[in-house]
N, CA, C and O atoms as a GROMACS GRO file, in nm:
protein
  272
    1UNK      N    1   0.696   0.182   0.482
    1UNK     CA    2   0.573   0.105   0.474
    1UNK      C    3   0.505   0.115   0.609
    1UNK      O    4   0.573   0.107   0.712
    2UNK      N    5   0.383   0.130   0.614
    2UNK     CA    6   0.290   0.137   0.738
    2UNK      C    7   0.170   0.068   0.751
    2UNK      O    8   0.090   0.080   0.658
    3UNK      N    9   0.130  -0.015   0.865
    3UNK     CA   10   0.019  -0.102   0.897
    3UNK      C   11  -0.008  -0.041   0.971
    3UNK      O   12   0.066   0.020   1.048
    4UNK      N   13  -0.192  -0.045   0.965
    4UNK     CA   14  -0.249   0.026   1.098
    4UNK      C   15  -0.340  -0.055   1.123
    4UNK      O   16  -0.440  -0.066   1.052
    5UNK      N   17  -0.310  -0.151   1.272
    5UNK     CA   18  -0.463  -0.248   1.334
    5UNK      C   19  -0.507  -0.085   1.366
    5UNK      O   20  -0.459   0.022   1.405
    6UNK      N   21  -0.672  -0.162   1.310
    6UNK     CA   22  -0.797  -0.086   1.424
    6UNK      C   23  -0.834  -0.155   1.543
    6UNK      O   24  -0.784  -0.258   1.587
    7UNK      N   25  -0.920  -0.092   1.587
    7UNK     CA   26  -0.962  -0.124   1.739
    7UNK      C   27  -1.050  -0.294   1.702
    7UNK      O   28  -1.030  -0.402   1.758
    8UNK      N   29  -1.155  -0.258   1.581
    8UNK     CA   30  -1.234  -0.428   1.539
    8UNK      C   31  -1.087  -0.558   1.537
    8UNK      O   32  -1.112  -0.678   1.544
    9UNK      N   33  -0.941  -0.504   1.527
    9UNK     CA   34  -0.889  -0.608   1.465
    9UNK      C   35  -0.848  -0.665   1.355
    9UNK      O   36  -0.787  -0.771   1.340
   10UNK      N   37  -0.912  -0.535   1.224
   10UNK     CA   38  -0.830  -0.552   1.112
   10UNK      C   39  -0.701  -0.487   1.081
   10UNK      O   40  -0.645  -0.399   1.146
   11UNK      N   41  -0.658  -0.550   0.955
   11UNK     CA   42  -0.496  -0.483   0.973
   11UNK      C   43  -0.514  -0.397   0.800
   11UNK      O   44  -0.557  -0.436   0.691
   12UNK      N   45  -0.479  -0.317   0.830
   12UNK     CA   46  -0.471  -0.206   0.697
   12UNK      C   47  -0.360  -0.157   0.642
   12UNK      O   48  -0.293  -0.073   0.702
   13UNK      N   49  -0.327  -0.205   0.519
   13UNK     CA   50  -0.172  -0.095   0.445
   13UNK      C   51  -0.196   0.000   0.412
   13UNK      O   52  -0.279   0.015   0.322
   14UNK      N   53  -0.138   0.095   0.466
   14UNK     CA   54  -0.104   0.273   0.425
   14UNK      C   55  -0.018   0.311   0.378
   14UNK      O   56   0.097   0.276   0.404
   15UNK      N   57  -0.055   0.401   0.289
   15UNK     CA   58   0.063   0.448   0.207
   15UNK      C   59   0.157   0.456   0.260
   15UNK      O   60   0.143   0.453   0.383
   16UNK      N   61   0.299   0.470   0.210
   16UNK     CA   62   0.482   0.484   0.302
   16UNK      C   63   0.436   0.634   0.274
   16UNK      O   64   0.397   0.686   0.379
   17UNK      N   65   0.428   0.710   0.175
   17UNK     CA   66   0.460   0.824   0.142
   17UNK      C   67   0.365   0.962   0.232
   17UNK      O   68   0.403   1.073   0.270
   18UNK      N   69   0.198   0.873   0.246
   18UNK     CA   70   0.112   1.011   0.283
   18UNK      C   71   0.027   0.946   0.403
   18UNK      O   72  -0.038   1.017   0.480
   19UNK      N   73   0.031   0.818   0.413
   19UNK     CA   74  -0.001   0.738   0.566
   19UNK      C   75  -0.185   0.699   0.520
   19UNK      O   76  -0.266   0.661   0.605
   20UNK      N   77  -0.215   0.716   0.396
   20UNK     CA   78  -0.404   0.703   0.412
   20UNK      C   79  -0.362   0.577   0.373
   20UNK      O   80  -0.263   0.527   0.320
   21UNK      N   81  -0.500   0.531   0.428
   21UNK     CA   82  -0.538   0.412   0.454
   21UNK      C   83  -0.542   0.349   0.256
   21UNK      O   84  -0.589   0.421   0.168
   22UNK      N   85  -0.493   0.235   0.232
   22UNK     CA   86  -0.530   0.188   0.099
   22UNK      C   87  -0.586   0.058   0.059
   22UNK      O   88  -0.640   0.052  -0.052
   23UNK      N   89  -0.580  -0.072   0.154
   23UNK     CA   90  -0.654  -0.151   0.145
   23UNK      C   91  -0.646  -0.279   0.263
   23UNK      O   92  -0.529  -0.307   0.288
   24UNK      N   93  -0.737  -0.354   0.333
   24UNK     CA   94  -0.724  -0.432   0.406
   24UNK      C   95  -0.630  -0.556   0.388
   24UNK      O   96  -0.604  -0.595   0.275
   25UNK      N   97  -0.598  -0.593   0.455
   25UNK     CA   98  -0.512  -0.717   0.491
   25UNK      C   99  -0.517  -0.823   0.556
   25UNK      O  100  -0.469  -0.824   0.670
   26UNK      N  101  -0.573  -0.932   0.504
   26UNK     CA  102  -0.632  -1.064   0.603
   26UNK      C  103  -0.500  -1.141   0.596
   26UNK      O  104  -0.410  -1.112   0.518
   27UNK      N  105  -0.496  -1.246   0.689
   27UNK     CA  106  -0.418  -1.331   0.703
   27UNK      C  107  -0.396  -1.435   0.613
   27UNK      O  108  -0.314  -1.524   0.634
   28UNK      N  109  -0.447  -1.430   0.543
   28UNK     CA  110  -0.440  -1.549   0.403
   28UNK      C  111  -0.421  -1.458   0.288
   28UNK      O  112  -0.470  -1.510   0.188
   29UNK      N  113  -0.372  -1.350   0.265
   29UNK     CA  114  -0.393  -1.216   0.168
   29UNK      C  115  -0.243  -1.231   0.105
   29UNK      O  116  -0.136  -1.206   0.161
   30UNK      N  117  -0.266  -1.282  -0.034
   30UNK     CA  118  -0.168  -1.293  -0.117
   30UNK      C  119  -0.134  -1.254  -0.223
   30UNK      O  120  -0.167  -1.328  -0.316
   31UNK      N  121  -0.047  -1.113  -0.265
   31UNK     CA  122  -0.069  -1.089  -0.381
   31UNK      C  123   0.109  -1.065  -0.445
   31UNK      O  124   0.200  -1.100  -0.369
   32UNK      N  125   0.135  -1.023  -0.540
   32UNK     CA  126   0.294  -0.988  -0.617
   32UNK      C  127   0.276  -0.922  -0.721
   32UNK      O  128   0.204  -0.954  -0.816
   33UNK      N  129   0.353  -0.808  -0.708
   33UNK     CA  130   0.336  -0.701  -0.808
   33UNK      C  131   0.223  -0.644  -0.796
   33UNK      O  132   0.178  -0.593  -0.898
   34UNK      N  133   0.140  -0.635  -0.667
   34UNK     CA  134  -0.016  -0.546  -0.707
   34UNK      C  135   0.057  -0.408  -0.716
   34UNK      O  136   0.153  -0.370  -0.650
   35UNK      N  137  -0.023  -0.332  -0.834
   35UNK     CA  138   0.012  -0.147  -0.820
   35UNK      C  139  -0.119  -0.092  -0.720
   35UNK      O  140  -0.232  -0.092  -0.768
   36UNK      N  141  -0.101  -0.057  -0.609
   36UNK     CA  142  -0.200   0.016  -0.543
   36UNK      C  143  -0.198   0.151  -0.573
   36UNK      O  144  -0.090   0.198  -0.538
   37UNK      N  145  -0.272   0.235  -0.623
   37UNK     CA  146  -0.288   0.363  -0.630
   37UNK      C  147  -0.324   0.469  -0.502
   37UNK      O  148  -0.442   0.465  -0.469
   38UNK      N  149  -0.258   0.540  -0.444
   38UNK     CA  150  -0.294   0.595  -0.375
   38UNK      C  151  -0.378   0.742  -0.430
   38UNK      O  152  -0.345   0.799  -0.534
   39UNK      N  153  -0.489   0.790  -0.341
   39UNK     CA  154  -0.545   0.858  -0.408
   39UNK      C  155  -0.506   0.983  -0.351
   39UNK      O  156  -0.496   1.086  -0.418
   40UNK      N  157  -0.481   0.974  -0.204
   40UNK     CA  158  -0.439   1.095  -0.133
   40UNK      C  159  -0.302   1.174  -0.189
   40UNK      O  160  -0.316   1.296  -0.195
   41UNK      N  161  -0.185   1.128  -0.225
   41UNK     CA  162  -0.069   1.174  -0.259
   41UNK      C  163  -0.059   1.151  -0.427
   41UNK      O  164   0.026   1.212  -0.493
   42UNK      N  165  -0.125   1.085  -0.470
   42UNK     CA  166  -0.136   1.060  -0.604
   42UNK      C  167   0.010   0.954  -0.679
   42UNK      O  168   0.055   0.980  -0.790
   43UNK      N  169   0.054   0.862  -0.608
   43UNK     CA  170   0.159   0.780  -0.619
   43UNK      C  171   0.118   0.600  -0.630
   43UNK      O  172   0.049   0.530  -0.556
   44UNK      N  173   0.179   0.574  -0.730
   44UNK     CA  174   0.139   0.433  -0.723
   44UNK      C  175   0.282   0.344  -0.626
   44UNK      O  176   0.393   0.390  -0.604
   45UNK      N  177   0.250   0.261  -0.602
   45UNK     CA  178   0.273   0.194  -0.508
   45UNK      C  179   0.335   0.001  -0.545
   45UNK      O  180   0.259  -0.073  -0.482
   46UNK      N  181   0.405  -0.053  -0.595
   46UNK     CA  182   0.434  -0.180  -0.600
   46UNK      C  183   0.429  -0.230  -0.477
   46UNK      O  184   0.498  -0.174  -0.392
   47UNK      N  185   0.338  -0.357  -0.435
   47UNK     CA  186   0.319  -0.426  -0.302
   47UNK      C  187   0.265  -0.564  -0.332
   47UNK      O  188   0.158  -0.600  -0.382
   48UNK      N  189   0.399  -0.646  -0.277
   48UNK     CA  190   0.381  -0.828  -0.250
   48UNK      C  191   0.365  -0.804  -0.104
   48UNK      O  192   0.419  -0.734  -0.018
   49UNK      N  193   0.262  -0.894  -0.112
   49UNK     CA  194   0.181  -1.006   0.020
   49UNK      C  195   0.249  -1.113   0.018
   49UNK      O  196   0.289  -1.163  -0.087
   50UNK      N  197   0.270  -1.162   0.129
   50UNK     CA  198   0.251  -1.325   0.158
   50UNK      C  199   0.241  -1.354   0.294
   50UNK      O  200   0.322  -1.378   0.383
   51UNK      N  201   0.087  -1.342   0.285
   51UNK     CA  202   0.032  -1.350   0.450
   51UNK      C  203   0.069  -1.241   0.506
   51UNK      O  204   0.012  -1.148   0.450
   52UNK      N  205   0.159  -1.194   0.617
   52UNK     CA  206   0.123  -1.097   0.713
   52UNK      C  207   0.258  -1.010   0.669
   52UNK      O  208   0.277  -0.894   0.704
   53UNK      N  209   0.352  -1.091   0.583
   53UNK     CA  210   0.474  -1.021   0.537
   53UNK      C  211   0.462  -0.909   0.432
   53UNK      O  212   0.453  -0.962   0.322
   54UNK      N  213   0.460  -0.819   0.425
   54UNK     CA  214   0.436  -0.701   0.315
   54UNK      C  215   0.608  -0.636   0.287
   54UNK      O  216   0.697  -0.610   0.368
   55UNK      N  217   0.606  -0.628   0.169
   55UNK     CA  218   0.680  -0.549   0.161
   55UNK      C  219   0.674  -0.464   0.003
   55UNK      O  220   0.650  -0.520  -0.104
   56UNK      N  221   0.698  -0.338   0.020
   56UNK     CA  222   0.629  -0.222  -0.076
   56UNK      C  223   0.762  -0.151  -0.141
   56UNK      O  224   0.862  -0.132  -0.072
   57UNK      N  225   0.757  -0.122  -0.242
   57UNK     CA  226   0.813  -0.007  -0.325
   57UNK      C  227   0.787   0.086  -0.383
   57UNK      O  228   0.679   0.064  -0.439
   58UNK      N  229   0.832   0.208  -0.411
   58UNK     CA  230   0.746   0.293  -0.529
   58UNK      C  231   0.796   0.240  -0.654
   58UNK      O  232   0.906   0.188  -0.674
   59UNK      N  233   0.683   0.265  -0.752
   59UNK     CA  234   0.650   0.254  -0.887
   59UNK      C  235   0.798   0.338  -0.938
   59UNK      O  236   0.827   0.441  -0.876
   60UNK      N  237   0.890   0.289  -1.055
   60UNK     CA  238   1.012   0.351  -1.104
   60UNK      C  239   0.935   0.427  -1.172
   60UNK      O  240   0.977   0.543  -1.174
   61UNK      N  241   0.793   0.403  -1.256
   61UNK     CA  242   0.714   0.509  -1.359
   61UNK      C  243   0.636   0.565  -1.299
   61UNK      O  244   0.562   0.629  -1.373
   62UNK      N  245   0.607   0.575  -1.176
   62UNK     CA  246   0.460   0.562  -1.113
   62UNK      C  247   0.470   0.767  -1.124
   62UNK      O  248   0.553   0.806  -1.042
   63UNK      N  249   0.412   0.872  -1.195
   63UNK     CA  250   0.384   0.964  -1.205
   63UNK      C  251   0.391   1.057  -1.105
   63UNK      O  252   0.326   1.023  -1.006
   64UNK      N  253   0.456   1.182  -1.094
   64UNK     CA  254   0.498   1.285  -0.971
   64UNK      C  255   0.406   1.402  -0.966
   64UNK      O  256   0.378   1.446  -1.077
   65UNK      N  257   0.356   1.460  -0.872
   65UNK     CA  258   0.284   1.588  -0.898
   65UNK      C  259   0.370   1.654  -0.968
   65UNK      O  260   0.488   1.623  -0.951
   66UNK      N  261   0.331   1.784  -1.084
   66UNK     CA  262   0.363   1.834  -1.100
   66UNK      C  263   0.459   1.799  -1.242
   66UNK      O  264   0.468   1.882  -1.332
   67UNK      N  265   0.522   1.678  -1.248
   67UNK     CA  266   0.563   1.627  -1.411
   67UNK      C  267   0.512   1.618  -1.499
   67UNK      O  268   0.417   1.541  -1.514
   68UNK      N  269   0.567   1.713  -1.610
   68UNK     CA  270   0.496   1.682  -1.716
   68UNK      C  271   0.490   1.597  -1.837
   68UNK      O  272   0.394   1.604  -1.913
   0.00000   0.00000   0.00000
């Protein structure tokens, strides 16, 4: 799992797998079970919030390049 502050001070989750950027992260940012789609590597993503704590998994179905 990877956070990237920018220089303004926001905090951003990036993909574990391909590092692009996938959606902001405020300090009150609460979510469980969101599927984030990444668009760069093409992998979905399971990710709970609670506040500044993240922690991410890959999808057990979440689709592979190349499977058919």
């Amino acid at each position: 799992m990877k956070i990237k502050n920018t220089a303004d001070g926001s905090t951003w989750f990036c993909c574990p797998s391909c590092g692009r950027k996938l959606f902001k992260v405020m300090q009150r940012t609460q979510c469980r079970d969101f599927p984030a789609w990444c668009r760069g590597c093409k992998r979905e993503i399971i990710v709970n919030i609670d506040g500044k704590a993240i922690f991410a998994a890959d999808a057990p179905c979440a689709p592979q390049a190349g499977a058919s």
